[in-house]
Structures are given as C-alpha cells and as structure tokens.
C-alpha positions as CSV (number, residue, x, y, z in Angstrom):
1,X,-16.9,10.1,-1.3
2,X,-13.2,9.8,-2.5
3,X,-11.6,6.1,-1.9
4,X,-9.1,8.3,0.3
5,X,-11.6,10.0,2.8
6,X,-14.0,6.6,3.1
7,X,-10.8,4.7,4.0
8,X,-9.7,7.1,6.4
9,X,-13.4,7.6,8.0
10,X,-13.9,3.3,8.0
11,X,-11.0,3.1,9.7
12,X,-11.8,5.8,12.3
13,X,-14.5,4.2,13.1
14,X,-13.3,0.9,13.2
15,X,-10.2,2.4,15.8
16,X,-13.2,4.3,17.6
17,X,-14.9,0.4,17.7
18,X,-11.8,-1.1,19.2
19,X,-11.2,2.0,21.6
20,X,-14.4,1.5,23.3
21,X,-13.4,-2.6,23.6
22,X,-10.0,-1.0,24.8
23,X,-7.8,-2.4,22.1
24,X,-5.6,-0.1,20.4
25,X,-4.6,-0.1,16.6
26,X,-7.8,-1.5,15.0
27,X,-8.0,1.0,12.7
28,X,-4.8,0.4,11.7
29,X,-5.4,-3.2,11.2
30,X,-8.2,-2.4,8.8
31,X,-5.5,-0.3,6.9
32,X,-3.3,-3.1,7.1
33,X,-0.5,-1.3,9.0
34,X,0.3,-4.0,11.1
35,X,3.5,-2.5,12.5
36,X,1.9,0.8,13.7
37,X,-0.8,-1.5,15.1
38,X,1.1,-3.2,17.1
39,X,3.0,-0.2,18.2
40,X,-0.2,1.3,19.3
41,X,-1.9,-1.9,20.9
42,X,2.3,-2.4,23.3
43,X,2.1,1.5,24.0
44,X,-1.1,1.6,25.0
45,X,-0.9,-1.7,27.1
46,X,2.5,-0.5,28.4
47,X,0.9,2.5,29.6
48,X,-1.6,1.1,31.3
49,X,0.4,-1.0,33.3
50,X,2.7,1.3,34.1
51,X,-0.5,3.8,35.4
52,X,-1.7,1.1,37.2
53,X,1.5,-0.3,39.0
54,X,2.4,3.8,40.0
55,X,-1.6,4.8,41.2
56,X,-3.1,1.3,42.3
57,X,-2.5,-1.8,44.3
58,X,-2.5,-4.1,40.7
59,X,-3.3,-7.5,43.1
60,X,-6.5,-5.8,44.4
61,X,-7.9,-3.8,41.3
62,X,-10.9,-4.4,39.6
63,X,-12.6,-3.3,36.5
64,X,-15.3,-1.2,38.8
65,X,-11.9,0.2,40.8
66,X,-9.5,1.8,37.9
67,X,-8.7,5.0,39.4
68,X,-9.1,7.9,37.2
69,X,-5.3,8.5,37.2
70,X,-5.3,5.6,34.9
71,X,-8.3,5.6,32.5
72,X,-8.2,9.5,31.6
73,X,-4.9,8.9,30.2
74,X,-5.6,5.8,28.7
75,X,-8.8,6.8,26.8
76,X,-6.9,10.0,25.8
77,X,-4.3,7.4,23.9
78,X,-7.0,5.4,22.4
79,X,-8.6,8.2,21.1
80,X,-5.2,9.2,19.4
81,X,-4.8,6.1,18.2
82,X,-8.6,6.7,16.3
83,X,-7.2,9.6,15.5
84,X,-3.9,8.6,13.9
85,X,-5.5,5.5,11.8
86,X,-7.6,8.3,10.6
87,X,-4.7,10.8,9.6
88,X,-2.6,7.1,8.4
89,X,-5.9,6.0,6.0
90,X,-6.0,9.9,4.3
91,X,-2.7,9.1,2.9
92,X,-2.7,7.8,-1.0
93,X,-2.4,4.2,-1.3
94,X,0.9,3.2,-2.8
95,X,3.1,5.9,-0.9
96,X,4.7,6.9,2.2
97,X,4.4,9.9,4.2
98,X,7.7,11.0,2.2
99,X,5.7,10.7,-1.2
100,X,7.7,7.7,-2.1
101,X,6.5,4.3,-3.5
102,X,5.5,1.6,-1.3
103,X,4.3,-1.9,-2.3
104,X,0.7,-2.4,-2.4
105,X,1.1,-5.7,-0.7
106,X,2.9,-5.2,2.3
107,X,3.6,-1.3,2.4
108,X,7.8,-1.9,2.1
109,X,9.6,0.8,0.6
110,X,10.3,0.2,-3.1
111,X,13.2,0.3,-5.5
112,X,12.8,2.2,-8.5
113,X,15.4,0.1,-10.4
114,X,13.1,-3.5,-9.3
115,X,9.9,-4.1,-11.0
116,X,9.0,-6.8,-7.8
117,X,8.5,-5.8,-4.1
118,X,12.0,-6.7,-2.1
119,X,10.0,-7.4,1.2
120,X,7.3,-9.8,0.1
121,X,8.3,-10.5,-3.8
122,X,5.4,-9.3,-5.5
123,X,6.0,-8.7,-8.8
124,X,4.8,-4.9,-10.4
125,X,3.7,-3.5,-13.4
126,X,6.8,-0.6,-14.5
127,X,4.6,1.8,-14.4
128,X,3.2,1.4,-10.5
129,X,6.8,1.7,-9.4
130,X,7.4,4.5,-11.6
131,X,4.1,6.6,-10.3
C-alpha cells in the first residue's frame, strides 16, 4: 500500500476511534495537523453546546437524555471530521493543498529563497525546498 493511502486510511481510523469516544480531530492529530485539530475538536464542541442550550434544559441533561436534535448532528460532524483527516492524510507529505512546499516539521509554508523552515527553524536540504 502506498505511504499516501496507509496514512490517509490510519488516520481514518484513528478519527473514526476518537469519533466514537466523541473527540473530534484525532485523526488529524495523528497527521500532525494540530491547527485543523483543534478547529475540529472547538466546532464540534461549539456545536454541541449550542444544540444543547437551543433543544434541552443543559442543568437537567444526561448522557441517557441527549435528544436526537443534538446527537444526529453531532455524529454527522464527527464523521466529517473522519472523513476530512482522511481526504487531509491523501495529500503528499511536504505540500499544501496549493502544491506548494511546506516544512516537514511543522507543515509552515516555505520560502524558496531560505534553505531553513521560518516557523520552527529547521534547517533543509536545497533540494527539499526546491521539490
């Protein structure tokens, strides 16, 4: 299996993992994207308390009491979040979704005319930035 496809199907799976524990952006952690991870883990949240302020009492619910105006949605945005880690690990390591170079590190957006990473100062080979 290509490094591309087993990253993207790990992380999946590790998002689908964290989905059913009702934590959003695991997959994402596993791909290192900690920004779009957190995203994902404050939407989801956000979303969730929002649902539950506008359809339930929030002093008097209980796990066995969610209304289903709540958890449908909910369980629809952890599954996109499976979803997107997936789409996020298919990308080729080392670029952007605009095909341009990103650190290996940290994922920031490179310089071509710097042969180190201006967000966490990792130093590259030429030809990595070049690529």
């Amino acid at each position: 299996m290509p490094d591309a496809r087993r990253r993207a199907v790990v992380a999946a799976l590790v998002g689908v993992v964290g989905a059913s524990l009702g934590i959003a952006g695991a997959g994402h952690v596993y791909l290192r994207e900690w920004r779009r991870a957190i995203a994902w883990f404050t939407f989801v949240f956000g979303a969730a308390l929002v649902l539950l302020s506008t359809f339930a009492d929030p002093a008097t619910v209980t796990v066995d009491s969610v209304p289903r105006e709540v958890l449908f949605p909910v369980f629809g945005l952890l599954f996109l979040s499976a979803l997107d880690a997936y789409r996020v690990g298919r990308r080729p390591r080392g670029r952007n979704a605009n095909g341009e170079p990103t650190c290996p590190v940290c994922g920031g957006e490179l310089d071509r005319n710097l042969d180190f990473c201006p967000w966490c100062a990792t130093e590259l080979e030429w030809y990595t930035v070049e690529g």
